[in-house]
C-alpha positions, 0 to 999 in steps of 0.5 A: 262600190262598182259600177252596177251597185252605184246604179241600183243605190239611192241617196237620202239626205237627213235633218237630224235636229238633235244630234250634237256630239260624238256619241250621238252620230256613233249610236246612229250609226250603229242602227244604220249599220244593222239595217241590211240594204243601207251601204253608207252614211255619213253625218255632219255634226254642224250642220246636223246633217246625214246622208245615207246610201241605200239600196231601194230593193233591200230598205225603204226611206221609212225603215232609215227614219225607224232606225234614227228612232232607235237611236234615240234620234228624231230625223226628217227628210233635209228639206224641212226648215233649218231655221226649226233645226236650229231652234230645236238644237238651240231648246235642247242646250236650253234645256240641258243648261236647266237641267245641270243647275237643277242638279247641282242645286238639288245635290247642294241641297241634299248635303246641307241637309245631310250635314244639319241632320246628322251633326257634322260635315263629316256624315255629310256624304253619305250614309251606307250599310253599317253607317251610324247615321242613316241617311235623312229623308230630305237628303235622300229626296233631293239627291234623286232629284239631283240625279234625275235631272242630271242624268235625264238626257244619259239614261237614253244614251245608256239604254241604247248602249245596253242595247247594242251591248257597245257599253260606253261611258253613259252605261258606266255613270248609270250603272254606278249612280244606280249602285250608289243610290242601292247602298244608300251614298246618296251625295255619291250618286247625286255628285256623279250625275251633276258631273257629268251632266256639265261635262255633256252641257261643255260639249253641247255648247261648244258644238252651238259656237262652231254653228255660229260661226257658219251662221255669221259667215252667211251673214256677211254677203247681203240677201239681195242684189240690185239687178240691171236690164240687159240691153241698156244704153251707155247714158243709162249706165253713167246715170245710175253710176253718177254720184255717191247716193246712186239710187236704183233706177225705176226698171232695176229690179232688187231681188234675193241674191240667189235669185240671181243667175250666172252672167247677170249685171248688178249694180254694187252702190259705194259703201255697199257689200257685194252680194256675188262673186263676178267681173267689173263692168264698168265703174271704178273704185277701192274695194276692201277685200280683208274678209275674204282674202285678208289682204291689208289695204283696198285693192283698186277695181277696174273693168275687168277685175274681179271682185267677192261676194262679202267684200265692201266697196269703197266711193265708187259705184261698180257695174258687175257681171256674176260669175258665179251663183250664190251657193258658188262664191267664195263665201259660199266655199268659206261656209262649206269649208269650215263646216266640212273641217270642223265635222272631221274634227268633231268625229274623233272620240274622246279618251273616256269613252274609248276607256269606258268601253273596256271598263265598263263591262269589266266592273259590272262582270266583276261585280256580277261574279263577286255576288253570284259566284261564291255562294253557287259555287261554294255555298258561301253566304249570298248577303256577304258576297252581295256586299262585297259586290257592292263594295266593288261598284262603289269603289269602281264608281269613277267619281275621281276619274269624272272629276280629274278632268274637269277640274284640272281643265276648269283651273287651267282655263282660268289660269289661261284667262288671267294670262289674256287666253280665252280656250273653248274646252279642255280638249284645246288646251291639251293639243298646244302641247303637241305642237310641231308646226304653226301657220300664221296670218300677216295682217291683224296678226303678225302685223297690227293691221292698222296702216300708218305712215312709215316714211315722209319723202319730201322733194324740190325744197319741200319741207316734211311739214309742208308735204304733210299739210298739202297731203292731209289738206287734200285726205280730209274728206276721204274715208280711205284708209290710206287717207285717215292714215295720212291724216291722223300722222299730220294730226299728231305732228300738230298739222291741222291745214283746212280742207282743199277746195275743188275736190274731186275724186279720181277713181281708183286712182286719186285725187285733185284739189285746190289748196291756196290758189293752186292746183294739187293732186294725191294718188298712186303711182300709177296716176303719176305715170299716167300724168307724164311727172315721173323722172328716172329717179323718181321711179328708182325711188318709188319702185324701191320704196315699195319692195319694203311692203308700203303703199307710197302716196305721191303729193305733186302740182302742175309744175313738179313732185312735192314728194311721197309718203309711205304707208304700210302695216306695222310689225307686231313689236312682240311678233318676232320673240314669240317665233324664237320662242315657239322654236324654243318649245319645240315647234319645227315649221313657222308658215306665213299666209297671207292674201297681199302681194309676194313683195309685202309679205316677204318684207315682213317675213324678214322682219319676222324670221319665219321659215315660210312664206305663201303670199297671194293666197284665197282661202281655199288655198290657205286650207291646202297649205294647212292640210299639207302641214298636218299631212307632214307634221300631224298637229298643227296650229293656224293662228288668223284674225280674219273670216279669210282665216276661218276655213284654214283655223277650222281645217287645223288641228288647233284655231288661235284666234287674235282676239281684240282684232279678230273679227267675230266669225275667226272668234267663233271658228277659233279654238283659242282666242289670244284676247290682248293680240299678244303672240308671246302667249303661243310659246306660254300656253304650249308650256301651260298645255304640257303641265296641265296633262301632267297633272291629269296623268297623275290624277287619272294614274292615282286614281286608277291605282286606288281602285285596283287595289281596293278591287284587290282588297274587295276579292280577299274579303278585307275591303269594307264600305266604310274604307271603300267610300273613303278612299273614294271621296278621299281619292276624289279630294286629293284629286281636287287638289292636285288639279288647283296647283294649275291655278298657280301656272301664270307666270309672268307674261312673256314666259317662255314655254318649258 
């Protein structure tokens, strides 16, 4: 678009409250395409969202809203209410769940019905021209009932296909229910309809997980912020940051955190959330950045240090100047993020509607000229050629097509959930199969994301024993992950010390206390310098001990270093096998990503043996480096436990979620959710991938194969109903059957992919 077209175009941004999937964004699109003037659009699944481009000379907002309305879409300008977006989004999965038990206990009923009339399972599907047993009237009452109610929201969308004259999938089911309910195969007709009604109910729902994945996230920063005058004096200051209660003084102000402008000074008490991104002030203490940059341990907030909104403060309260408004943070970007990957993905059509494009019209054509043109042309007898006709819309009614997918992904979930694999949809279980590259989070994932005491260093005669007591005697009171770290190890070395006396907090730093009579002190490294302790060898020793990727805690007096204790996250005892294994299975590319420092993150990757490392990293930079992977590899999988992980597992191609350690938005976000933490489920799922598609092929194939040649038959004159339904429920049967054998795929666990 240049220059003179951008200055005559607008922009209107749309709530589309009922657009959930793929077909419902292609049908507005199509209307929006035929309005002259309208250059543009773009729609977003999510957040059901659209923006239109339009030239205001050529078409009037008015005009757009009619063409929504065409499309069988409801819209409204995007400042309406997104909380009403939600509840109507929320009604209409509500009421599609309904609908699909309606149908599939009215298609239930009608074939018990069927079986008790007429005497047999055998008559129990269906009763056609030239059958012996008519179908009953119950039968026939509760098999429209059934396709009523599941075809109550497919009937819309095939009008709007026939429309267009774009035929689609929906146009297809319509059509052959229609067909099957004109020669009297109700249990046919009503199958279809419940079918494909649950088919639609899977997409609505996994749609509603990806927005509550957004919805948690937007949960995590809290709504309000404590906001401090300018202009106050230092005693003021030291006065709302003195101890742990640290209540708002009278002249502050708690106000909406978007409230907020850039540069304001906010008070962040202990143990509270950040509600923005901005600079430390003054104060000190630990804060846990895990939820957004996944880093394992605390990280020490001094004046000048950044800090996120949504990471939790630790026992010091912290003076912040915003750097950033509330639609700016990290959060804010981590919303955008998963959002905008997450509508790339949901843009992509499925296999079936792209097949049904060319199928559809071929059948309908077919039959239309099996019924009507060999009696024109050669005056042939029209109820003859009118039941062949019939014949082929029966055996080209894609009831074994409909369910070769369904049942074969619902046995392969299964499997995969006897195996400690939870998968969100059929389309997920297909993609591990084409694998080539996988990025892993370290901490919660290659690691266990619990930190432990690793090593006890005990100096100048101290015993281990001695050196733990005097570490969880001071730790005893901290809530420090380090600290319970410490404890919980002297705990199950049966050390029980009571508590120091004395204790005081050194923020940032450490610790002080009393400990029979004398003076002790806990802390870093950096607190042991600052004290003037340190020896040659002593720093030899720490600065070694943390390249390994530890925390070392020192333990000292007045008069010397009782000695050190390494703290640090643990190895995935499993982690190792599952990265040989997933080479084994094809993968090329293993890509560690991790927030930690570059010393801790390449000392894990050795443990590992992955090919990569990108260490120091926010989410945004996580994201580029999974776009570069599909860039270079096309079909790649991020497997994280963490919000910082979200973005990145929405932008890949695949989203493994650690299930027992995932926090609840990477659960949400995830396509896949290993529920046992087992990474040795990666290279056994891609194995179970692969069969499942094979087994699909066949069903589809065979499928395909029986009907063209009853089409054959049908053309020649040597297909009757009779066989025509047959081979239909028989071809559906064998295509149950072959699906089930996916039931047997649990292997043993820790199988490798074939």
């Amino acid at each position: 678009m240049d220059g003179a077209s951008r200055a005559m175009s607008s922009q209107l941004e749309l709530r589309i409250p009922d657009m959930d999937c793929a077909e419902e964004v292609a049908a507005l699109e199509a209307e929006l395409d035929r309005v002259e003037g309208v250059r543009a659009v773009a729609c977003e699944v999510l957040s059901r969202r659209a923006v239109v481009i339009y030239d205001p000379e050529k078409v009037a907002p008015d005009d757009i809203f009619a063409a929504a309305a065409r499309a069988g879409l409801k819209a409204e300008p995007w400042g309406a209410s997104r909380r009403k977006a939600e509840r109507a989004g929320e009604r209409k999965v509500n009421l599609r769940l309904v609908l699909t038990i309606a149908s599939g206990a009215f298609a239930s009923a009608g074939f018990i019905v069927h079986a008790i009339a007429a005497g047999g399972l055998q008559f129990a599907f269906g009763a056609g021209l030239g059958r012996e047993h008519a179908t009953p009237l119950g039968t026939q009452v509760f098999s429209a009932a059934a396709v009523l109610t599941g075809c109550w929201f497919v009937v819309p969308r095939a009008w709007s296909a026939a429309r267009r004259l774009r035929p689609d999938m929906n146009l297809l089911m319509v059509v052959a229910v229609a067909g099957a309910a004109l020669i009297g195969e109700w249990f046919e007709a009503a199958t279809v309809s419940f079918l494909f009604a649950l088919s639609l109910l899977l997409e609505s729902w996994s749609v509603e997980h990806a927005r509550g994945a957004i919805a948690a996230l937007m949960r995590l920063a809290p709504a309000e912020a404590i906001l401090l005058h300018q202009g106050e004096n230092e005693a003021g200051k030291e006065t709302a940051l003195a101890g742990l209660d640290c209540p708002p003084r009278p002249h502050d102000h708690i106000v909406p955190a978007e409230q907020v402008p850039v540069g304001s000074l906010i008070l962040v008490k202990p143990g509270a959330t950040v509600p923005l991104d901005g600079k430390v002030v003054n104060g000190a203490s630990a804060v846990n950045q895990a939820p957004i940059t996944g880093e394992s341990m605390p990280v020490p907030k001094e004046p000048g240090s950044q800090v996120f909104a949504g990471t939790i403060n630790g026992d010091g309260a912290l003076e912040v100047e915003t750097t950033r408004a509330a639609g700016e943070t990290t959060l804010a970007r981590i919303i955008r993020l998963v959002e905008e990957a997450q509508a790339r993905r949901s843009r992509s059509e499925q296999w079936v509607n792209r097949f049904a494009r060319y199928y559809t019209p071929i059948v309908m054509a077919c039959a239309l000229v099996i019924w009507v043109a060999p009696p024109l042309l050669f005056g042939a007898p029209w109820a003859v050629w009118f039941y062949r006709a019939l014949v082929l819309l029966v055996i080209a009614c894609p009831c074994a097509l409909v369910i070769s997918t369904p049942v074969s992904v619902v046995a392969a979930l299964a499997a995969a959930a006897n195996q400690g694999v939870l998968i969100k949809g059929g389309l997920y279980l297909e993609l591990p199969s084409h694998l080539r590259a996988i990025a892993l989070d370290k901490t919660g994932t290659l690691t266990r994301g619990e930190p432990k005491v690793l090593e006890v260093v005990p100096l100048n005669g101290h015993t281990e024993e001695e050196l733990l007591a005097r570490a969880a005697a001071m730790e005893a009171r901290s809530e420090h992950p380090l600290a319970r770290a410490i404890t919980t190890h002297a705990q199950a070395r049966g050390i029980f010390p009571e508590a120091a006396t004395d204790y005081q907090v050194i923020k940032g730093k450490g610790a002080t206390g009393v400990i029979g009579g004398r003076h002790f002190w806990i802390g870093s490294h950096r607190l042991l310098e600052e004290r003037k302790q340190e020896t040659p060898e002593v720093h030899d020793r720490l600065e070694a001990m943390s390249r390994t990727g530890a925390s070392v805690v020192v333990v000292a007096n007045d008069r010397h270093v009782c000695g050190f204790i390494a703290v640090g996250d643990q190895v995935r005892p499993e982690a190792a096998r599952a990265i040989r294994q997933l080479r084994e299975a094809g993968v090329r590319r293993i890509v560690m990503l991790t927030g930690d420092n570059r010393g801790t993150a390449e000392a894990i990757a050795r443990q590992v043996e992955v090919d990569e490392v990108r260490a120091e990293l926010l989410p945004e930079d996580k994201v580029a480096v999974v776009e570069d992977l599909v860039h270079r590899y096309h079909h790649v999988a991020m497997v994280g436990d963490g919000v910082n992980d979200a973005p990145a597992m929405a932008r890949a191609s695949l989203g493994v979620a650690m299930g027992a350690m995932g926090t609840d938005v990477a659960l949400e976000t995830a396509d896949i959710a290993l529920m046992s933490d087992d990474l040795s489920r990666l290279p056994w799922l891609m194995g179970h991938s692969r069969r499942m598609l094979s087994i699909i092929r066949q069903n589809i194939s065979a499928a395909l194969g029986v009907k063209a040649v009853f089409v054959v038959l049908a053309l020649l004159g040597r297909a009757t109903l009779w066989a025509a339904i047959a081979a239909d429920t028989g071809m559906s049967l064998l295509v149950v059957f072959n699906a089930l054998r996916l039931l047997g795929s649990s292997g043993p666990r820790g199988a490798q992919a074939p």
